[in-house]
ZAVEXFI-994262 format. One record per residue (C-alpha): x, y, z. Coordinates in steps of 0.001 Angstrom, whole numbers, plus 500000, padded with zeros to 6 digits. Layout:
% residues N
XYZ;...
% end
This chain:
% residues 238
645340634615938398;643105633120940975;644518634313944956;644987631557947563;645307631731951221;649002631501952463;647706628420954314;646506626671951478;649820627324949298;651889626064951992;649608622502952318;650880621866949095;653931621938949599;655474625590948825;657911627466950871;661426628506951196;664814625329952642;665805626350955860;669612625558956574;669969622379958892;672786620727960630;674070618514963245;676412617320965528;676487613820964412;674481614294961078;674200616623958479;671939615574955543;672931616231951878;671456619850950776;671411622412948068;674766623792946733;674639627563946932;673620628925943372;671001625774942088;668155628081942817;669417630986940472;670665628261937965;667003626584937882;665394629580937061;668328629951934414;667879626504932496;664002625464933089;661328626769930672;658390627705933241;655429625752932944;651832626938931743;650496627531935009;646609628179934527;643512629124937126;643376625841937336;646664624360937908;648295627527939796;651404625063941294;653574622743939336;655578620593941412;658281617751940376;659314615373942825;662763613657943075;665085611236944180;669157611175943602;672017609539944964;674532612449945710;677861611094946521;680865612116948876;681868614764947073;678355616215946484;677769615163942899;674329613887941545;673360610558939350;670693608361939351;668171611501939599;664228609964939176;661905612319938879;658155612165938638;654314614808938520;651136613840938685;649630617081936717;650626616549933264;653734618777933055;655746616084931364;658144618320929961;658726620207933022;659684616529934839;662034616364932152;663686619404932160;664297618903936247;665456615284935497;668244616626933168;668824619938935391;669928617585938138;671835615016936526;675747615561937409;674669618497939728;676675619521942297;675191619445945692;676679620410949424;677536616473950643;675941614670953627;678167614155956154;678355612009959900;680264612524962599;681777615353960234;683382613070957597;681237613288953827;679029610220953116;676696609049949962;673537609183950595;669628608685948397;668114612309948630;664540613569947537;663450617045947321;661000619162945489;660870621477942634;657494623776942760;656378626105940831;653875628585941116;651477631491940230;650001632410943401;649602635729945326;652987635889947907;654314633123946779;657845632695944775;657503631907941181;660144628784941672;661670626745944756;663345623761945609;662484621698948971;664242618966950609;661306616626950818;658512615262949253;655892616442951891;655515613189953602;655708615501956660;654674618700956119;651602618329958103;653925617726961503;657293619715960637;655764622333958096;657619622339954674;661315623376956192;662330620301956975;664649617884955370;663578614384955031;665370611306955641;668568610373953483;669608606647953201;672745605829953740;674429604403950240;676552601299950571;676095597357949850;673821597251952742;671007600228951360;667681599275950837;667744598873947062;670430597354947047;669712594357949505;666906594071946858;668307592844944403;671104591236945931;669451587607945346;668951588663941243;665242588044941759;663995591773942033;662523593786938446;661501596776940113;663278599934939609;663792602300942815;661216605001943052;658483606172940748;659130605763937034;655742605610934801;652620604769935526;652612600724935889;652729598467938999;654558599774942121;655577598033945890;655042600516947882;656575600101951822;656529602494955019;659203602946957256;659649605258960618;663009606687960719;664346607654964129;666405610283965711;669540608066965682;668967607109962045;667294603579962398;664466602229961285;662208601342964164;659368599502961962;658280599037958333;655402598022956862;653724597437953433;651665600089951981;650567598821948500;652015596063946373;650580593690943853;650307590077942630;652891588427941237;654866591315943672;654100590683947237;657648589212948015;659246592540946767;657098593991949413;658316591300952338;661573591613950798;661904595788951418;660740595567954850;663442593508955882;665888595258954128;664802598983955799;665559597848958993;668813596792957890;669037600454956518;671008603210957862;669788606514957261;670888610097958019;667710611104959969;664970613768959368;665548617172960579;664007619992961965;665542623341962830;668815621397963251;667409618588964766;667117615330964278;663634613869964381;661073610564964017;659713610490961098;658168608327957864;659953607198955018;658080605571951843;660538603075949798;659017602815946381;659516600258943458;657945600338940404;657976598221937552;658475598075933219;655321597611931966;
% end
């Protein structure tokens, strides 16, 4: 199998989750024992010369008491049945439960699963991020969680019964596609569009008003809370 630098692996996207916490945050995070029970339930992927990393990314709402629903998963290397097999891994999974100012809230997560066949790396692990970031905060860090509630993102959306997107990426068809920075205290200081379409700009006016009436448990680094970008992401049946 081909050998890659250490610095290549980790630019896309491969490493180990570093604990984090906070005084006034702590982000949702893996329950002790997912890692062992991945490697348990998931068939590992072809990996070839090639395509030496495999990586799934995800979003799920995890609620107060840590459980898992609404998991969306998507790749953009073929490994269809690996997306799959992460989607259903994570469905009703148990995670450790955000909390703020030390009482458990519900909260939209993404992470990583990556897989790979490279020299020094491990053959399977799970990140808290989709790598938005890595280029700052390295691949520790854990991005920003949304806070759930009638006044979340999505759900200001499609409060007027207008919206037909579904939150984050599912297929290949249309998406709206809108920025946000995410500061320290868990606000969003400005959003912008990044890509819509159409018939769709008005989702994309629509989001960026209703991120900065999102609260969000903040990035972190190290154990600290940090600026950083957040993508919202709606995509549509086609």
């Amino acid at each position: 199998m081909k050998k890659v630098a250490i610095g290549a692996v980790l630019a896309l996207g491969l490493g180990t989750v570093g604990q984090v916490t906070a005084d006034d945050y702590q982000p949702a995070g893996f329950a002790d024992g997912t890692l062992e029970y991945l490697e348990s339930a998931l068939a590992s992927p072809a990996l070839t010369e090639d395509y030496p990393v495999a990586s799934v990314y995800c979003q799920a709402a995890v609620d107060e008491q840590g459980s898992s629903s609404d998991v969306a998963c998507y790749e953009r290397d073929g490994f269809d049945q690996l997306r799959l097999q992460v989607e259903e891994a994570f469905t009703g999974r148990r995670f450790t439960p955000a909390r703020v100012d030390g009482e458990t809230a519900a909260v939209r997560m993404v992470f990583r699963v990556v897989y790979a066949d490279l020299e020094g790396q491990p053959p399977i692990m799970i990140l808290p991020n989709l790598g938005l970031m890595q280029g700052e905060f390295g691949y520790q860090y854990s991005a920003p969680q949304e806070l759930l509630g009638d006044r979340n993102w999505y759900a200001l959306y499609q409060s007027d019964g207008r919206g037909e997107g579904n939150p984050f990426f599912r297929g290949e068809g249309r998406k709206t596609r809108v920025e946000a920075w995410v500061n320290a205290n868990g606000r969003v200081a400005s959003a912008r569009r990044l890509q819509t379409h159409g018939r769709y700009k008005r989702d994309a006016k629509v989001v960026e008003r209703a991120l900065e009436d999102s609260r969000f448990i903040p990035g972190m680094v190290s154990g600290e809370p940090e600026r950083m970008r957040y993508v919202a992401v709606l995509s549509y049946p086609q």
